[in-house]
BALOBA-1460 file (C-alpha; in Angstrom, 3 decimals):
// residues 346
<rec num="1" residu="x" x="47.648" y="124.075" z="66.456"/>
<rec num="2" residu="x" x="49.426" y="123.727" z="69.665"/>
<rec num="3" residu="x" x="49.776" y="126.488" z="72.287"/>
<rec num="4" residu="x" x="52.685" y="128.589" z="73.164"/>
<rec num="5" residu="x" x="54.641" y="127.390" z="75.987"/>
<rec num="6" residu="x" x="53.797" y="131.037" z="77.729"/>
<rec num="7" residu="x" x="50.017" y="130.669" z="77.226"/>
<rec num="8" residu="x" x="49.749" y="127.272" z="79.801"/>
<rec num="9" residu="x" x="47.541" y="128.355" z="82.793"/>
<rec num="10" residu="x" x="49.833" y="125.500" z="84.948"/>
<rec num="11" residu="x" x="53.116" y="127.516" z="83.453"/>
<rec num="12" residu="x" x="51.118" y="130.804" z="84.546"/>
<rec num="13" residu="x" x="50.017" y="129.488" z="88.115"/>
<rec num="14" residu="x" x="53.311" y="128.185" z="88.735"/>
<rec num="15" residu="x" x="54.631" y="131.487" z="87.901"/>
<rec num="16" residu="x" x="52.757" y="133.626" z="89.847"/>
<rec num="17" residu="x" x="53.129" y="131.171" z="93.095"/>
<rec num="18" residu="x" x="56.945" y="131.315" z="92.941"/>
<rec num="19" residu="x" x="56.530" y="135.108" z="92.065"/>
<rec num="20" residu="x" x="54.375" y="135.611" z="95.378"/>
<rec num="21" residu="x" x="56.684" y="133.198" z="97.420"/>
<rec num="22" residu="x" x="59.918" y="135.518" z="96.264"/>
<rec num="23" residu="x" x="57.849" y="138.606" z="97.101"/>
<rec num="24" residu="x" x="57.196" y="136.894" z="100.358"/>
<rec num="25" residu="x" x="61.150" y="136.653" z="101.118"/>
<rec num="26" residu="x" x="62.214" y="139.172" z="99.961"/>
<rec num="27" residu="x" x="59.377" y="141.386" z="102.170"/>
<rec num="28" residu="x" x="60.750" y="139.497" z="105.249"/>
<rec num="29" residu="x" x="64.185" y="139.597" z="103.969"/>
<rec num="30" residu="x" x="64.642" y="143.140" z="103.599"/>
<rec num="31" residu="x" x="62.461" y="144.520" z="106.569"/>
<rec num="32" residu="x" x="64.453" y="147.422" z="107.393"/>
<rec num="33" residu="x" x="63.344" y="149.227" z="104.484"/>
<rec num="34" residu="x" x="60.169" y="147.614" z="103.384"/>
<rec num="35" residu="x" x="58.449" y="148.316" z="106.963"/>
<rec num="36" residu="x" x="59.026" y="151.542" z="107.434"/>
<rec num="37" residu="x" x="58.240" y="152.602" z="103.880"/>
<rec num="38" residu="x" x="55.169" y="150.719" z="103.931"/>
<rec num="39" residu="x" x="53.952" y="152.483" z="106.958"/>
<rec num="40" residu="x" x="55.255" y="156.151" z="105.121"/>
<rec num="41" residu="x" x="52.508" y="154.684" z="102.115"/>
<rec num="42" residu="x" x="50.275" y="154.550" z="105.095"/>
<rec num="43" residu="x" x="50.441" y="157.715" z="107.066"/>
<rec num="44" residu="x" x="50.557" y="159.027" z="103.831"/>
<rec num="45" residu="x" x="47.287" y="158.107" z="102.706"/>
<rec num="46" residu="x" x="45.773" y="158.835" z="105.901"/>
<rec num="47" residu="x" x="46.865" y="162.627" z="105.941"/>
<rec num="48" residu="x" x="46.487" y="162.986" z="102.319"/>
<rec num="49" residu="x" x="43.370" y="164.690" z="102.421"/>
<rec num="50" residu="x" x="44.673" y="167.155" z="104.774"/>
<rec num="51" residu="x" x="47.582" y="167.763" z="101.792"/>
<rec num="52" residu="x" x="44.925" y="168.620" z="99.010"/>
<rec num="53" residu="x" x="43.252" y="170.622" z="101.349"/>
<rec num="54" residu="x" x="45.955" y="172.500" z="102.279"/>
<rec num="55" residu="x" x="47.700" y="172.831" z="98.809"/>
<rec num="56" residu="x" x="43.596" y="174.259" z="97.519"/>
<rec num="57" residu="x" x="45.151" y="177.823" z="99.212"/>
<rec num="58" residu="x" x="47.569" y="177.809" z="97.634"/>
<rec num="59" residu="x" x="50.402" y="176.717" z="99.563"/>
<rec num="60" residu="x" x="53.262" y="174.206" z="97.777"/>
<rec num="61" residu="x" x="52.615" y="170.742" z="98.309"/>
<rec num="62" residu="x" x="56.116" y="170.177" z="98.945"/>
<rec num="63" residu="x" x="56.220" y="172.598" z="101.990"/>
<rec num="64" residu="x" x="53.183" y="171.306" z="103.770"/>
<rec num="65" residu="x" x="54.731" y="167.866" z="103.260"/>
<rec num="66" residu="x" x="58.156" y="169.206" z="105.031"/>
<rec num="67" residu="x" x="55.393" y="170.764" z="107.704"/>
<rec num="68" residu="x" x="53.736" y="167.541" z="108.232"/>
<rec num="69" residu="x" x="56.822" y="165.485" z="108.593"/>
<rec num="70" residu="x" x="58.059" y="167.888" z="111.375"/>
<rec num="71" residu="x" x="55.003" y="168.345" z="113.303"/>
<rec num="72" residu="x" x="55.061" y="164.319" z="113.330"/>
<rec num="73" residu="x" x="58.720" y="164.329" z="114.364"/>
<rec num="74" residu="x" x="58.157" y="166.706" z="117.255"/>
<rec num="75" residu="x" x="54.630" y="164.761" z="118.466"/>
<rec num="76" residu="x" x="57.347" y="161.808" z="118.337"/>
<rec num="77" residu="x" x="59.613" y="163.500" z="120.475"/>
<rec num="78" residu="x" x="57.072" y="165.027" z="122.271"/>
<rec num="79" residu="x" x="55.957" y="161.849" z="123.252"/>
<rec num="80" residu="x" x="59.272" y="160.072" z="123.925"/>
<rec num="81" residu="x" x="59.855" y="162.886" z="126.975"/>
<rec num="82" residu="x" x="56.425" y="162.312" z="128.175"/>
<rec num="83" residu="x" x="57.173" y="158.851" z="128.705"/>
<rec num="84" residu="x" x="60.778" y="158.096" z="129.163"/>
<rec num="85" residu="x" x="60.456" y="158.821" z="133.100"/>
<rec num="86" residu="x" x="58.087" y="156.684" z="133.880"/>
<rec num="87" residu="x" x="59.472" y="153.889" z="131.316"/>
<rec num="88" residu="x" x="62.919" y="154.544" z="133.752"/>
<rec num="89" residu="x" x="60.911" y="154.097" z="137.265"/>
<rec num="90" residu="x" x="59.561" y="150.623" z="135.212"/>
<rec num="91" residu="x" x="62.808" y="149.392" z="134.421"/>
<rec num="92" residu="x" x="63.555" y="150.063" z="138.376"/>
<rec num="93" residu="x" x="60.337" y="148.547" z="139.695"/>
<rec num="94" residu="x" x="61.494" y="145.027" z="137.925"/>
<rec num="95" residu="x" x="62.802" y="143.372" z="140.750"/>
<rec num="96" residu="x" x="59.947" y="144.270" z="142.715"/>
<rec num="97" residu="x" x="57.258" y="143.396" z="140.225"/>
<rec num="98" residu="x" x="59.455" y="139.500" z="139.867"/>
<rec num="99" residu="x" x="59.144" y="139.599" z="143.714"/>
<rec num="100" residu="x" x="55.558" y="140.546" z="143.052"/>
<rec num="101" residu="x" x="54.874" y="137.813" z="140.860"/>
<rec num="102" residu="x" x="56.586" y="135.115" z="143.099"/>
<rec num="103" residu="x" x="54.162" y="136.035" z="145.929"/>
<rec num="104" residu="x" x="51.446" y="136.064" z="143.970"/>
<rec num="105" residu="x" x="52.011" y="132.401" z="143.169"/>
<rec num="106" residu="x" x="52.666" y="131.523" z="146.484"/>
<rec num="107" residu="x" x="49.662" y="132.724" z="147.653"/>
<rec num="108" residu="x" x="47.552" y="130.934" z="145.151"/>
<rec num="109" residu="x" x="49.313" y="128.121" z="145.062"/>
<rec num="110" residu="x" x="46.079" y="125.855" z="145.515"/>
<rec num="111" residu="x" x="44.420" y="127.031" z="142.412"/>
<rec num="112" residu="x" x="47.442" y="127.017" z="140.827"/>
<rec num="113" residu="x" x="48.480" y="123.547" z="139.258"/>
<rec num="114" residu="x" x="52.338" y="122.975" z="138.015"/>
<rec num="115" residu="x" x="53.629" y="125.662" z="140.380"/>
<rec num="116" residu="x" x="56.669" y="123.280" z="140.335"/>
<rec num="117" residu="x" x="57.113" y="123.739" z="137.032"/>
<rec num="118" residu="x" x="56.337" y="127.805" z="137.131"/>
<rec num="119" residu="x" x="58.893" y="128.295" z="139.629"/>
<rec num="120" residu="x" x="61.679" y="126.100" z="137.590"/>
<rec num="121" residu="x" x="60.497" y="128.713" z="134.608"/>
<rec num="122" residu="x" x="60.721" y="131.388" z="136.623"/>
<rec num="123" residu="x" x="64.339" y="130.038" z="138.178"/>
<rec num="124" residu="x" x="65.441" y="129.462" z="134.580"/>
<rec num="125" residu="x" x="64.493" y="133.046" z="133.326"/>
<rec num="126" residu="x" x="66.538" y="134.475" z="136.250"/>
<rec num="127" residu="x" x="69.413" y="132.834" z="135.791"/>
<rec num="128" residu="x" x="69.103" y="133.577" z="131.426"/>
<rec num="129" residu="x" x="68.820" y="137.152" z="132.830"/>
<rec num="130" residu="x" x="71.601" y="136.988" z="135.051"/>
<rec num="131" residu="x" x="73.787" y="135.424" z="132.194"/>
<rec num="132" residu="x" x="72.697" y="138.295" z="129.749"/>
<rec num="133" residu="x" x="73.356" y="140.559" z="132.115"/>
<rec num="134" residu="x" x="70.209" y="142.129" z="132.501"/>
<rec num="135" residu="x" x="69.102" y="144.690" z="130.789"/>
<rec num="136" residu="x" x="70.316" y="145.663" z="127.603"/>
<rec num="137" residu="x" x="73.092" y="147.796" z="128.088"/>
<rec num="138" residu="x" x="75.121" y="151.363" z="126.707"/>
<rec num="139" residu="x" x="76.583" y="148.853" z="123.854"/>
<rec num="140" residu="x" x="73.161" y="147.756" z="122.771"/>
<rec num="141" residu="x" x="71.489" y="150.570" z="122.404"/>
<rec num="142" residu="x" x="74.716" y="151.947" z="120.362"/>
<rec num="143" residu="x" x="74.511" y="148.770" z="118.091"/>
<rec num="144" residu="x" x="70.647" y="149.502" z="117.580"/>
<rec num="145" residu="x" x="71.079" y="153.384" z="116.832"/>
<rec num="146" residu="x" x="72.040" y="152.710" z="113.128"/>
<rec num="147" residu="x" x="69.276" y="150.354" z="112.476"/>
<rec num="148" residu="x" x="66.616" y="153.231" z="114.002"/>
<rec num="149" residu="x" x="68.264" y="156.075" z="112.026"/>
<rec num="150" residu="x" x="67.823" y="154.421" z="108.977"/>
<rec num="151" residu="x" x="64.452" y="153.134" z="109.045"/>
<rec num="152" residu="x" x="63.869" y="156.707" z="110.292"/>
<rec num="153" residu="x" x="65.285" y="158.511" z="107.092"/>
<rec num="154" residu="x" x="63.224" y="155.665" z="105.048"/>
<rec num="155" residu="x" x="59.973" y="156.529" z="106.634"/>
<rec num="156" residu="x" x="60.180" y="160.462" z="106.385"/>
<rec num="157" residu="x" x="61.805" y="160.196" z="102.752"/>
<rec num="158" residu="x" x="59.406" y="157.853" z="101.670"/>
<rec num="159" residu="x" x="56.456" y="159.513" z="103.252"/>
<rec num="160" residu="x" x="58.023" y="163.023" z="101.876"/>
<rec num="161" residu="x" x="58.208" y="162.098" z="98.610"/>
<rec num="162" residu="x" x="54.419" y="159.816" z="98.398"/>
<rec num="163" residu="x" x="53.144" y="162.930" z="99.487"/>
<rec num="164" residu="x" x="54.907" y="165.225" z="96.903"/>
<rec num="165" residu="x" x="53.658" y="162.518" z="93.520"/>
<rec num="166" residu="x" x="51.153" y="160.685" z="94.821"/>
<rec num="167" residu="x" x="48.488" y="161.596" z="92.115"/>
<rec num="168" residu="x" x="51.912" y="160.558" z="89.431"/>
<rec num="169" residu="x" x="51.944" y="157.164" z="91.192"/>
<rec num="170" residu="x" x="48.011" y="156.694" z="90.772"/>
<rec num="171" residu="x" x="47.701" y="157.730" z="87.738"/>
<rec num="172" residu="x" x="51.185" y="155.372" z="86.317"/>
<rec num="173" residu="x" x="49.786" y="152.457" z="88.554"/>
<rec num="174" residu="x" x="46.353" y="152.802" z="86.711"/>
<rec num="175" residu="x" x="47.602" y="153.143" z="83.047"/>
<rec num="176" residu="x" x="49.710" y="149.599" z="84.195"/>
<rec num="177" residu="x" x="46.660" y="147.585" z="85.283"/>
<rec num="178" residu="x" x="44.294" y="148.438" z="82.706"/>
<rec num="179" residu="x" x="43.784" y="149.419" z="79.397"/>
<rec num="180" residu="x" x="42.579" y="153.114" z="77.890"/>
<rec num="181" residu="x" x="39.114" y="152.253" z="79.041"/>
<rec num="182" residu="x" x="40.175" y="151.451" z="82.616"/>
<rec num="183" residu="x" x="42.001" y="153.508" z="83.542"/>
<rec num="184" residu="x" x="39.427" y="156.189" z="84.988"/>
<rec num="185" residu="x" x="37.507" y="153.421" z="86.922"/>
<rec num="186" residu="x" x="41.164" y="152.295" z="88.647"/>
<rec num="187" residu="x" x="41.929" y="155.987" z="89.160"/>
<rec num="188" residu="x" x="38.630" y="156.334" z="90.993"/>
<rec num="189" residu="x" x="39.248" y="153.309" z="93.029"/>
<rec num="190" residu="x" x="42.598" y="154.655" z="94.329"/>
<rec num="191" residu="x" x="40.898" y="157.497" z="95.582"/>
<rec num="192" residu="x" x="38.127" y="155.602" z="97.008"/>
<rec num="193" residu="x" x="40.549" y="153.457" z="99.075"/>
<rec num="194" residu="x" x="42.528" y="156.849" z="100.093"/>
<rec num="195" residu="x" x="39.287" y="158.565" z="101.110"/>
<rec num="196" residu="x" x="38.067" y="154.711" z="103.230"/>
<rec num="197" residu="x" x="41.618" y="154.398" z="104.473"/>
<rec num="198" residu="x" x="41.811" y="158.200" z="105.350"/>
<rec num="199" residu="x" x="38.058" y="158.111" z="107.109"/>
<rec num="200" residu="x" x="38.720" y="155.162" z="109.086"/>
<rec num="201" residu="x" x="41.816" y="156.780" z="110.759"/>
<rec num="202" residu="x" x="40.203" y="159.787" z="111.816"/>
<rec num="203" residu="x" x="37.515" y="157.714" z="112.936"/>
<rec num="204" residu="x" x="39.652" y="155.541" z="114.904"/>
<rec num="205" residu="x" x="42.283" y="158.126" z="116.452"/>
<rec num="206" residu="x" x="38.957" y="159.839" z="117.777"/>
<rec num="207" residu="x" x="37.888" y="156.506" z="119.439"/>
<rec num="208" residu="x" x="41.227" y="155.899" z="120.655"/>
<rec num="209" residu="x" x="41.742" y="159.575" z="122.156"/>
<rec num="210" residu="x" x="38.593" y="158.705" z="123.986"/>
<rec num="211" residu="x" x="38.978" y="155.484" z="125.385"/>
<rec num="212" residu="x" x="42.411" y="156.812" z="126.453"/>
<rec num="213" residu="x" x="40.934" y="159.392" z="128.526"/>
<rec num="214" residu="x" x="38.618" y="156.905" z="129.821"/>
<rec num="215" residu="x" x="41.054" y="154.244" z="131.214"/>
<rec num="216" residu="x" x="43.154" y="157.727" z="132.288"/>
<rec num="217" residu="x" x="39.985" y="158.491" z="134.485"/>
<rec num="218" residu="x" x="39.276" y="155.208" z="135.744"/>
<rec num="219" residu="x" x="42.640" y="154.169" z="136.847"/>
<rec num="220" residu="x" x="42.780" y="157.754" z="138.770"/>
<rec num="221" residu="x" x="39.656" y="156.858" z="140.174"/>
<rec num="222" residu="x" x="41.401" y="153.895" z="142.031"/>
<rec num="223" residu="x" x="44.352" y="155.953" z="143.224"/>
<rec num="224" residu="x" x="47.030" y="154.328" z="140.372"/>
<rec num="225" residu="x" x="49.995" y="156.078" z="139.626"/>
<rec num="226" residu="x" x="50.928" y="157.481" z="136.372"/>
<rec num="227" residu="x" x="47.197" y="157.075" z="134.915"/>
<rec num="228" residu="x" x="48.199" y="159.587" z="132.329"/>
<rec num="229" residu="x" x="50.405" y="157.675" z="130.780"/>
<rec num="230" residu="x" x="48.622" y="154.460" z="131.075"/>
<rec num="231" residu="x" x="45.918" y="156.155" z="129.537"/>
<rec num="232" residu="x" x="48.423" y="157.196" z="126.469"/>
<rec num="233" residu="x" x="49.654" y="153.571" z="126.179"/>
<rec num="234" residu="x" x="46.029" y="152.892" z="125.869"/>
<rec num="235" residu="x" x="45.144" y="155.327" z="123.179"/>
<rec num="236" residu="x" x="48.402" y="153.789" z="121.244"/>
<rec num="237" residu="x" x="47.875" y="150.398" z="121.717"/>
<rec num="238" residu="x" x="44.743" y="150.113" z="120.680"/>
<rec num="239" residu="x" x="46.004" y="150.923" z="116.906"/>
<rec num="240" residu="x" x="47.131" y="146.942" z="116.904"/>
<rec num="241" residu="x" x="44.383" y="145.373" z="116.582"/>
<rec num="242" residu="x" x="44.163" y="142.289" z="119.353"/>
<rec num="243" residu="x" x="47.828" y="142.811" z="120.637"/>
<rec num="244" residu="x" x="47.645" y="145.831" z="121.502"/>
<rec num="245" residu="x" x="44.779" y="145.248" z="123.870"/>
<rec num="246" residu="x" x="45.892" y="142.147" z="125.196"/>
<rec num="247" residu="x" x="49.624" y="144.024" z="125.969"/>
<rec num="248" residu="x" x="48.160" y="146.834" z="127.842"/>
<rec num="249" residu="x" x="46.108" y="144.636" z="130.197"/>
<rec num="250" residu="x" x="48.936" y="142.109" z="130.887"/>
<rec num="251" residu="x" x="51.036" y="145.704" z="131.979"/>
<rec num="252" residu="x" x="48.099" y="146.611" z="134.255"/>
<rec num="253" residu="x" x="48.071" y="142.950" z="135.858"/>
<rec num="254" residu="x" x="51.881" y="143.511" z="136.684"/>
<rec num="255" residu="x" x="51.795" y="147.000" z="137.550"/>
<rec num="256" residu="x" x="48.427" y="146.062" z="139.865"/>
<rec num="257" residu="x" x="50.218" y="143.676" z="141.597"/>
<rec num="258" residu="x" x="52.815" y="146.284" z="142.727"/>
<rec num="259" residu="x" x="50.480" y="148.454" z="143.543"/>
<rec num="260" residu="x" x="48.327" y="147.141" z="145.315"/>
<rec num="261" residu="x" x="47.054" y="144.160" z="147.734"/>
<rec num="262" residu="x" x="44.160" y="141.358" z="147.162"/>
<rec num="263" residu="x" x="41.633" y="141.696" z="144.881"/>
<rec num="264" residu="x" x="42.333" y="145.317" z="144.072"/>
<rec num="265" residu="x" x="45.322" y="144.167" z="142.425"/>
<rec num="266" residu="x" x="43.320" y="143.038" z="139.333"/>
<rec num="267" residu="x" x="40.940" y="146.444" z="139.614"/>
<rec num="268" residu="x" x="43.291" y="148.074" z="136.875"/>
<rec num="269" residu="x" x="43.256" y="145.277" z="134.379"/>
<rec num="270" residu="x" x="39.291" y="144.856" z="134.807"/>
<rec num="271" residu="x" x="38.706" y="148.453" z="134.770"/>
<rec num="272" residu="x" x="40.847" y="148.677" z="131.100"/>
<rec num="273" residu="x" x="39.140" y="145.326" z="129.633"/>
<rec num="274" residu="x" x="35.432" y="146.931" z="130.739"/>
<rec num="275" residu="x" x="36.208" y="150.018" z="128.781"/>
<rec num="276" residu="x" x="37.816" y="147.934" z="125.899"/>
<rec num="277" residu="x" x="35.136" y="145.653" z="125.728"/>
<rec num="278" residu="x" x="32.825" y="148.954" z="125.511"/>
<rec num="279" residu="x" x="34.687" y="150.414" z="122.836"/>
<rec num="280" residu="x" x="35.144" y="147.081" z="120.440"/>
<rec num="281" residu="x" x="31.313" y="145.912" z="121.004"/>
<rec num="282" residu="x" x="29.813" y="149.376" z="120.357"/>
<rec num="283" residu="x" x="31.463" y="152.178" z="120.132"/>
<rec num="284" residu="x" x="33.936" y="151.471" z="117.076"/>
<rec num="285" residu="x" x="31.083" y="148.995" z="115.533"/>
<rec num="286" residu="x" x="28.676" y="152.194" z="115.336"/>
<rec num="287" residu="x" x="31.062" y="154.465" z="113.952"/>
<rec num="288" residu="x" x="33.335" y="152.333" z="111.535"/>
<rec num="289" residu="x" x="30.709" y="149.721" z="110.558"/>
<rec num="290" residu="x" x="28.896" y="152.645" z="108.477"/>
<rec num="291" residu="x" x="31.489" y="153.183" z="106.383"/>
<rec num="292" residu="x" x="33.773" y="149.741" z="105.738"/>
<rec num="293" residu="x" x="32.326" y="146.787" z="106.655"/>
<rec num="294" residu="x" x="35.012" y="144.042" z="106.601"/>
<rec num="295" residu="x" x="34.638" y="140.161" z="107.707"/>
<rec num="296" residu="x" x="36.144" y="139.725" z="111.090"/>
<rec num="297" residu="x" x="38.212" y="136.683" z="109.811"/>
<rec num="298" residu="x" x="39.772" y="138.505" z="107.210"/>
<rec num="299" residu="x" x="40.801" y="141.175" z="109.293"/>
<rec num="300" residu="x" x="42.318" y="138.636" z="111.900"/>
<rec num="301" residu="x" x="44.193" y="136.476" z="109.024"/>
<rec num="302" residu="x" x="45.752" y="139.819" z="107.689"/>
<rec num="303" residu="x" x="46.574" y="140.975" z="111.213"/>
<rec num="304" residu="x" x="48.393" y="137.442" z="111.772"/>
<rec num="305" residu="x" x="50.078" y="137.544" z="108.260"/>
<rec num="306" residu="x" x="51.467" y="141.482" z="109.287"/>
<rec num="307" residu="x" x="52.413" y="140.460" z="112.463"/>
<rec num="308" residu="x" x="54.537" y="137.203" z="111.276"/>
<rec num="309" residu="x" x="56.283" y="139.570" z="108.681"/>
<rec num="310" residu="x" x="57.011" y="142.776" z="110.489"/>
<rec num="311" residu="x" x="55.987" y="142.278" z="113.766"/>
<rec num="312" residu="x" x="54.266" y="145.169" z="116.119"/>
<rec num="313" residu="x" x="54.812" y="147.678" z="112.503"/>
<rec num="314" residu="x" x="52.888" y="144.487" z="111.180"/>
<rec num="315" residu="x" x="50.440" y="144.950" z="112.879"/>
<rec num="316" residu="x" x="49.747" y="148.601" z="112.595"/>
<rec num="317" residu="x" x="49.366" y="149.219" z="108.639"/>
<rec num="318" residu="x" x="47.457" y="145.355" z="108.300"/>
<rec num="319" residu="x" x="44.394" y="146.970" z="108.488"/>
<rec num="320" residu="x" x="45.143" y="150.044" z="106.474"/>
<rec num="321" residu="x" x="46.649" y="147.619" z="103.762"/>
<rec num="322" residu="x" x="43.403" y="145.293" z="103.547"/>
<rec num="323" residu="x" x="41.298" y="148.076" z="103.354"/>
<rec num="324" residu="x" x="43.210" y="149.622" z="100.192"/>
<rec num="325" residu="x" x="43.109" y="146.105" z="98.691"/>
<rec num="326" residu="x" x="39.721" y="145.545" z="99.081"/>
<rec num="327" residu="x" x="38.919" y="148.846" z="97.491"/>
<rec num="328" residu="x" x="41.107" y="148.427" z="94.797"/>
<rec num="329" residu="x" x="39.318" y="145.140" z="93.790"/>
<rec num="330" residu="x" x="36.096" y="147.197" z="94.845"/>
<rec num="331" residu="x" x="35.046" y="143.634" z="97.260"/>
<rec num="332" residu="x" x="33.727" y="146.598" z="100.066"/>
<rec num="333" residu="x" x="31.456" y="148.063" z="97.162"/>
<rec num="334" residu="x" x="30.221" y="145.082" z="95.929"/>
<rec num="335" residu="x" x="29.894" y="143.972" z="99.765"/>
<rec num="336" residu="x" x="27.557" y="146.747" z="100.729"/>
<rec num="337" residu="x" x="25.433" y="146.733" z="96.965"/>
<rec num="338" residu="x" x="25.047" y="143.004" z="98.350"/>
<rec num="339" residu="x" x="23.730" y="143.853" z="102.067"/>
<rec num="340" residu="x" x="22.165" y="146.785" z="100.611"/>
<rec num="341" residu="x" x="20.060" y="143.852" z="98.336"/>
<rec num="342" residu="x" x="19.444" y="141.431" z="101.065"/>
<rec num="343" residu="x" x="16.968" y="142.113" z="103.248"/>
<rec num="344" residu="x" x="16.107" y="139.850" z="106.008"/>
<rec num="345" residu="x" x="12.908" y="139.327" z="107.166"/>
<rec num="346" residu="x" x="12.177" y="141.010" z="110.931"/>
């Protein structure tokens, strides 16, 4: 007796590929909303925990929701006035920092091969600036507002509302991918992720707060301006895994060869990637590593995938994202049961 058309495991492969590549589109496709309700799903889980805890005495989980959306609104803000003057004396100090840049090359010129070539670059940049007009102007920013609004109102609705039926989503999610006698054991792994996802935030931000203070110290240390906010751009930086890092020490190159002359001009940059190299070798290894353990590779494929599809939002809730999917397919359990059985010889 022959098989059903529907039951062929090449019909069924073929399926799910062109079902993943449509997903795939349509994720990069439709961005706008996607992104910023993907990184609601995120913050959600990460402050869920502070929800239940919250909603134990009593209170309506609706209102702390509204409470949490508006204390993140005004940190946002908060945050935006902090920085915006010294974002405004950057913008100024471009000139400068191109003049910068061409003296710089000049002056190492010898260890510099190509500088032909560099300076055509350079001249070529210029004149695309020139062309452009600069920096984006009144009409751009206008043409942008709409776009920001909206993801805006997607993120806060979508991160209202996760937190309001979260536990309706878990349990409908769980009845869907498994029978009566599964359903528990997917239930408990949604929490599990929550609770690793949740964990590892509050692990990191800690880290983070710290090492900001840290580069905030050492660049005052060396007389920089504005180490505060360097220190801030640190802290939030260092949430992108890779990019982040390597963003915030090409800034200090630039800004250190404003500010200062020789050798000293790389003290900011080497100052940051000590302390960075500090945190990612043993700090965040030490503290993290107890509690998920995660191959490197995979974490550097997801942040690449993330990164391609949504760019710097990409990269922010990759990690969050692998670490719920791991959990879900309980890979981190079975990981540590594993390493837990191994035991290499001294």
């Amino acid at each position: 007796m022959n098989r059903a058309p529907s039951h062929d495991p090449v019909l069924r492969v073929s399926a799910a590929i062109l079902a993943g590549l449509a997903l795939l589109v349509g994720l990069k496709l439709a961005e706008d909303i996607f992104a910023p309700l993907l990184l609601a799903i995120t913050v959600g889980v990460i402050f869920a925990p502070v929800v239940d805890r919250l909603a134990k005495f009593g209170l309506p989980r609706g209102l702390v929701a509204i409470a949490l959306i508006v204390m993140i609104f005004f940190v946002v803000i908060a945050l935006g006035f902090l920085v915006e003057p010294y974002v405004t004396s950057a913008i100024d100090r471009i000139p400068t920092v191109k003049y910068e840049i061409r003296k710089f090359l000049f002056e190492y010129r010898d260890l510099i091969r190509g500088i032909d070539e560099v300076e055509q670059a350079l001249g070529a940049a210029k004149e695309k600036s020139d062309e452009a007009g600069g920096m984006p102007t009144v009409s751009d920013a206008l043409y942008l507002a709409p776009v920001i609004v909206a993801q805006s109102l997607v993120f806060f609705g979508g991160l209202f509302f996760f937190l309001l039926t979260r536990w309706n989503i878990y349990n409908w999610m769980s009845r869907r991918i498994g029978d009566t006698t599964t359903t528990a054991v997917m239930l408990d792994r949604f929490c599990s992720a929550e609770n690793a996802v949740s964990r590892y935030f509050a692990t990191i931000t800690a880290i983070n707060i710290g090492l900001g203070f840290a580069v905030t110290g050492g660049l005052m240390a060396i007389g920089m301006s504005g180490a505060p906010i360097w220190g801030i751009a640190a802290a939030l930086l260092n949430f992108v895994l890779y990019v982040g890092p390597a963003a915030m020490a090409a800034g200090l190159l630039l800004n250190g060869l404003v500010a200062f002359d020789g050798l000293m001009s790389f003290a900011p940059m080497a100052i940051y990637l000590a302390l960075n190299m500090c945190e990612a070798q043993f700090v965040t290894p030490g503290l993290v590593g107890k509690h998920i353990q995660i191959n490197p590779f995979m974490i550097f494929v997801s942040l690449v995938f993330w990164l391609w599809l949504w760019g710097p939002l990409g990269g922010i809730v990759a990690i969050p994202t692998t670490v719920i999917v791991l959990n879900l397919f309980n890979i981190l359990g079975e990981g540590r049961r594993t390493q837990s059985a191994r035991r290499t010889p001294d």
